[in-house]
N, C-alpha and C positions, 0 to 999 in steps of 0.2 A: 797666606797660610803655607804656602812653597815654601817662602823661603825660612820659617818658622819649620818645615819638616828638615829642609836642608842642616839646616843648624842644630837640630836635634838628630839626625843622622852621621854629623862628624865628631860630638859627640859619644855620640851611641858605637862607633865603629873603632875607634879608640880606647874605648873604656873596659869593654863588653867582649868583642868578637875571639871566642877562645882559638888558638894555637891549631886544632884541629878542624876548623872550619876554615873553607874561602872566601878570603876575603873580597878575591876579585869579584865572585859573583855575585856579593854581598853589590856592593860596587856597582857593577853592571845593573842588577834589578832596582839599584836606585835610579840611575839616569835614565831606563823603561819607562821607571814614574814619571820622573820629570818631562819625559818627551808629550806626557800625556795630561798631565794633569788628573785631577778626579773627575771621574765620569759625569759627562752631561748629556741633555735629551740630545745632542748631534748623534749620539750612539747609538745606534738601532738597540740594542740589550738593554738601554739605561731611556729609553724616546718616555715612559710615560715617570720616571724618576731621577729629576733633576740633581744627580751626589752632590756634586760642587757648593749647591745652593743651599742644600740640607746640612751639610755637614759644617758649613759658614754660619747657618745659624740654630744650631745647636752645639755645637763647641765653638768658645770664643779663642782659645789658644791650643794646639795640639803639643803634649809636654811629655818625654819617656824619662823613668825613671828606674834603673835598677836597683835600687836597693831592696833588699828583703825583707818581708817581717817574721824575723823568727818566734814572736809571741804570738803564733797564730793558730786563733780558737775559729771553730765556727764547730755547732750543734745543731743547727737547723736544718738536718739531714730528711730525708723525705722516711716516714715511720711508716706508712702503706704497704709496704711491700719489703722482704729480704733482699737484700743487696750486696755487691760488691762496692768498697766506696773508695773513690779515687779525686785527689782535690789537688787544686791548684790555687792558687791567692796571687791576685797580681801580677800573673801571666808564666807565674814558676810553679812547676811540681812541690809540691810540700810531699817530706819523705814522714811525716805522719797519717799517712792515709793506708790504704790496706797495705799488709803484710804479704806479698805474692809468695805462694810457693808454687816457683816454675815447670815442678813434677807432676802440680795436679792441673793440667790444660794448658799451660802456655809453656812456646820454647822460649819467650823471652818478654819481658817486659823494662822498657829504658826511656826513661827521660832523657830530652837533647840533651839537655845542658853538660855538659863534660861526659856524653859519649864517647863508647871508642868502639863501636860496633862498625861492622861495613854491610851496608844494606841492599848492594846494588845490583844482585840475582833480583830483588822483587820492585824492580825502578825506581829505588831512591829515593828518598823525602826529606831532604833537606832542601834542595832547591834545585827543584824541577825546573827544566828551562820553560823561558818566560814566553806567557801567552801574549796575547795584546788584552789583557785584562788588569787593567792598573793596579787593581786593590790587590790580586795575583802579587805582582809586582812588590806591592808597597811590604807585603805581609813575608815574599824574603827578604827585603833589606833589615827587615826589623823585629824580625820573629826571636824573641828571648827564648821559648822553652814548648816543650812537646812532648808528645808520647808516641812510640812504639811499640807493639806487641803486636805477637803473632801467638795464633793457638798451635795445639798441638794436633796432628789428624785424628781422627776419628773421635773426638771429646765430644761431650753434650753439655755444654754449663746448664747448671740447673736452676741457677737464679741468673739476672743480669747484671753486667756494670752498669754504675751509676757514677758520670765526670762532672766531678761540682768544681766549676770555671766561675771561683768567688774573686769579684773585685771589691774596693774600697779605695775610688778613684779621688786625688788631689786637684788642687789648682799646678802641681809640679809634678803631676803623675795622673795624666789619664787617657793614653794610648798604648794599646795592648795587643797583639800579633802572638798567635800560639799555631803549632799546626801538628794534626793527629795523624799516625799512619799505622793501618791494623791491616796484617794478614788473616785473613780469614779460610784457615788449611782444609784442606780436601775429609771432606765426608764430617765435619763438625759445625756443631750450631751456637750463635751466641746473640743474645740481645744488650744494645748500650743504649743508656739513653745522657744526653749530653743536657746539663741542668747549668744556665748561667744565671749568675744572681749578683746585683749589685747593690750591694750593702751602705753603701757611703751614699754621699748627698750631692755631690760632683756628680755632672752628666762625663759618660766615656763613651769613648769609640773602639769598640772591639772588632775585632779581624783576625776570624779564623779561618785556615785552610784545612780541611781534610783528603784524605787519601786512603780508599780501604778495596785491598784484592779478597773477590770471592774464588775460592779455589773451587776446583771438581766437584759437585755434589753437594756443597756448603748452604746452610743458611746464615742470614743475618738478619737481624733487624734494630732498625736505630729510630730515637727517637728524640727529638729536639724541643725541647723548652726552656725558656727563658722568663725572669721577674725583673724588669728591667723599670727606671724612673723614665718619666717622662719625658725628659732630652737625651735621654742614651740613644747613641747609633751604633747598629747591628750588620754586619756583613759576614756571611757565612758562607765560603765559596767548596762544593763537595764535590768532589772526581770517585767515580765509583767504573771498576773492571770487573766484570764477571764472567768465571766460563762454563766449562758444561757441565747444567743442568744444575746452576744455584738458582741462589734465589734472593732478592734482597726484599727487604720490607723499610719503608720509610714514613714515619707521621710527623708533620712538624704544627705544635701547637703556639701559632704567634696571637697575643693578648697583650702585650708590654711592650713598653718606649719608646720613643720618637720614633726612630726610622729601625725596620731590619729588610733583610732582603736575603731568603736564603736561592742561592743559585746553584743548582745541581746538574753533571753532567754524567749520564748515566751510559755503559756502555759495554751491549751485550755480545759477547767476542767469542760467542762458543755454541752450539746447537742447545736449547729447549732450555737456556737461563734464561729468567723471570724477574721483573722490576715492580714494583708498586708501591708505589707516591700521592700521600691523600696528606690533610690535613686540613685545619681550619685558621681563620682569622677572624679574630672576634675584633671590631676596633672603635675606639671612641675617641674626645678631647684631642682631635689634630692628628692623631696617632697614621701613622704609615707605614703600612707593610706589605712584601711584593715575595712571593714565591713567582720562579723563574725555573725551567725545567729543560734539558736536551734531552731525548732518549735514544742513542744511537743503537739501532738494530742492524747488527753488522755479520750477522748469521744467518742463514735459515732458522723455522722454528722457534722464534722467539714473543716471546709474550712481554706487553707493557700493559699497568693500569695505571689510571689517575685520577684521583676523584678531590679537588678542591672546595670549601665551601665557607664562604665569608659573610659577614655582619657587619653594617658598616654605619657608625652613627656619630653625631657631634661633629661634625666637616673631617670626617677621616676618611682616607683613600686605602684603599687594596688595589694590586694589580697581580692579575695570574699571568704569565708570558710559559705557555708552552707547544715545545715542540717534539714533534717524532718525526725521527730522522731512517730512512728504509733505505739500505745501501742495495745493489742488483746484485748482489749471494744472499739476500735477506730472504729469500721465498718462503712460503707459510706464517708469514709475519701477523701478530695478533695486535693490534695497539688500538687502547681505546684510552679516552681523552675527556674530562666532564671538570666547569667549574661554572658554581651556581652562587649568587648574590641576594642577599636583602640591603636596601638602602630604607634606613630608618628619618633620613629628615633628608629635605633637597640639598641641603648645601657637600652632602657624602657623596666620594665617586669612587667608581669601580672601573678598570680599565683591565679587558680579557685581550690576549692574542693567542690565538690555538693556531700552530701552524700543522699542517702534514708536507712532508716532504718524500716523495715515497721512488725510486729506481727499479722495483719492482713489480711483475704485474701480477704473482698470487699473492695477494694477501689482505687482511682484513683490516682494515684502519678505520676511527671512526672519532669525531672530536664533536664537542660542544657547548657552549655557554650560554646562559643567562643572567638576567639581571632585573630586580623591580622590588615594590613594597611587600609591607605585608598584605595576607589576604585581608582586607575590612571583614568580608563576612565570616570568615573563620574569627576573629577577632568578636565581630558580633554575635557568632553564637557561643561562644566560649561564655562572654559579659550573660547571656542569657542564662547558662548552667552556675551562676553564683559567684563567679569572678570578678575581678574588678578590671581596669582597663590592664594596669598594670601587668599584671600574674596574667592575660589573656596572652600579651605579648610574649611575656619571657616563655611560656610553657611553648609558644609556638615556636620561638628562635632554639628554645634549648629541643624542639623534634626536630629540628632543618641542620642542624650543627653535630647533636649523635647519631645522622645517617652517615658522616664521615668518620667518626668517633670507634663510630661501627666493623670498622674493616678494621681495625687493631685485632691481631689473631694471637696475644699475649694476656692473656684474661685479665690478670694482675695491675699490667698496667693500663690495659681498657680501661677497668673499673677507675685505679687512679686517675686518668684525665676525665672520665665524666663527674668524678667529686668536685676535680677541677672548673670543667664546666658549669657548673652549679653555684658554685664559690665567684666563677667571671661574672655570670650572667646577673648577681646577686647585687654584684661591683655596678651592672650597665644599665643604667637607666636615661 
């Protein structure tokens, strides 16, 4: 599969790479990959989620393809809620999607592709130097298109964006690399929620990077869903900076495709900014999905939550991997740390690792996991009040799943992902 990317990369770097881009680094972020290959359990980050072997067999050949589809419809917009709508189709901006006027909240909104913008007061996002994080790596050599905005200070959007990342993947087109960079300006609030949905019958491998500064005083909140088929692979790798006295908000609802794994490194760089990171994994038929978390508290006064909470059935695995990280100027540090599991039949595994890493000695930290069945007797007295096994169960999974559901402090779209939930849990038998 190397050299299947190889060969799609000299390609791609000839055809593709505009005039205003580097190509060295283009360049360079490839031969990172190469050094490395795709991630395997040797990698402490990757020890309970073997990529290499996932991604072998669920894509049989990795294929980039620029072409575009200018006849592109999609209507399957989410009706729940008023929105901002913003789409992409096949790894490109489609300029049919909202209409910005950059007077009302934003100083700017730009699609990579034929930028001429220079971005580099708020550190750059076209290609960040490289981690030793392959998929990092693989997503600058190959990243076709993206977005940028920044708001303007002091705004309150009143409704949220919504990024519909539509595929309709080939046997000659099903590798896709986008990457998002949002300033989020001093004393203004905004929520997005990142919607990927793939339309076609092709399993794809998407790989996206994000990049979002919280200014002064700023809120944010994002929130990640996905309707992915059953061999789509998912990697979503998020760098978050905030300073003093934001706030981020993060829920990511994983239910869909083969493999995702969102990886987030969160990084609180200013006194009394604030992180909180929950979500759920609902999963069945093989399905694999792994939130992975850093929470670098590099301030005093700084506050982390976490609250994970997964369902795991049909030989499907979850893995939570997180850490908080306490630098010695971190004093007053608040971090707490919770992710809790049901396995519905033996062959389903859950793999937790909660680290604390703490260089400080005030502060409060506190992690924890579990893992095990349902209650039998809550199940038997449920059967007892006129239920059937059935509906005993799901009413119990769907109270264990809207405790996390719960910390959504967007009413709008609370309410949407418990319809959501209700719609899964209807799916999980």
């Amino acid at each position: 599969m190397i050299e299947e990317l190889n060969k799609n990369f000299e390609i791609f770097r000839k055809t593709y790479i505009p005039k205003l881009e580097d190509e060295k680094k283009r360049i360079e972020a490839f031969k990172d990959f190469e050094k490395s290959g795709f991630p395997n359990k040797k990698l402490e980050d990757w020890k309970f989620s073997d990529f290499s072997s996932i991604i072998s067999n669920k894509i049989e050949n990795i294929k980039v393809s620029l072409e575009r589809n200018k006849n592109f419809k999609f209507e399957n917009f989410i009706k729940d809620f008023d929105h901002i709508k913003i789409f992409f189709f096949n790894g490109f901006f489609v300029e049919k999607g909202e209409k910005f006027d950059e007077k009302k909240g934003f100083n700017y909104v730009t699609p990579y592709n034929g930028f001429k913008r220079n971005f580099s007061k708020e550190g750059g996002f076209l290609i960040l130097p490289n981690s030793n994080n392959a998929l990092e790596s693989l997503n600058n050599a190959f990243f076709t298109d993206g977005l940028s905005i920044a708001t303007k200070k002091n705004f309150e959007f009143k409704k949220p964006i919504v990024i519909y990342n539509i595929f309709e993947g080939s046997k000659k087109n099903n590798f896709f690399n986008n990457k998002i960079h949002f300033v989020i300006s001093e004393n203004s609030k905004l929520d997005i929620m990142i919607y990927n949905i793939n339309i076609g019958e092709e399993p794809i491998f998407f790989n996206l990077k994000n990049t979002f500064y919280l200014k002064k005083n700023s809120i944010f909140k994002l929130y990640n869903l996905s309707d992915f088929k059953k061999n789509d692979v998912h990697y979503n790798f998020g760098r978050y900076f905030l300073e003093e006295n934001s706030i981020f908000e993060n829920f990511n609802n994983c239910y869909s495709g083969g493999f995702s794994k969102s990886d987030l490194v969160c990084s609180l760089n200013k006194e009394y900014s604030s992180c909180f990171i929950n979500g759920v994994m609902l999963s069945q038929d093989q399905n694999h999905h792994e939130i992975k978390t850093l929470i670098n508290h590099n301030e005093k006064n700084t506050k982390s939550y976490q609250k994970i909470k997964s369902v795991l059935n049909h030989s499907s695995k979850g893995v939570f991997q997180g850490k908080i990280k306490v630098s010695p100027e971190a004093q007053k540090t608040d971090g707490y740390q919770l992710s809790k599991a049901l396995l519905l039949d033996k062959n389903s595994e859950f793999d937790s690792k909660p680290e604390l890493e703490i260089y400080a000695d005030d502060v409060k930290c506190s992690h924890g996991s579990t893992s095990g069945n349902l209650d039998e007797e809550a199940i038997f007295y449920l059967m007892s009040r006129g239920l059937d096994k059935y509906e005993a169960k799901k009413l119990l999974i769907k109270g264990f799943l809207t405790d996390a559901i719960e910390t959504i402090t967007n009413n709008e779209i609370k309410k949407y992902f418990l319809n959501k939930l209700e719609n899964n849990i209807n799916e999980h038998r």
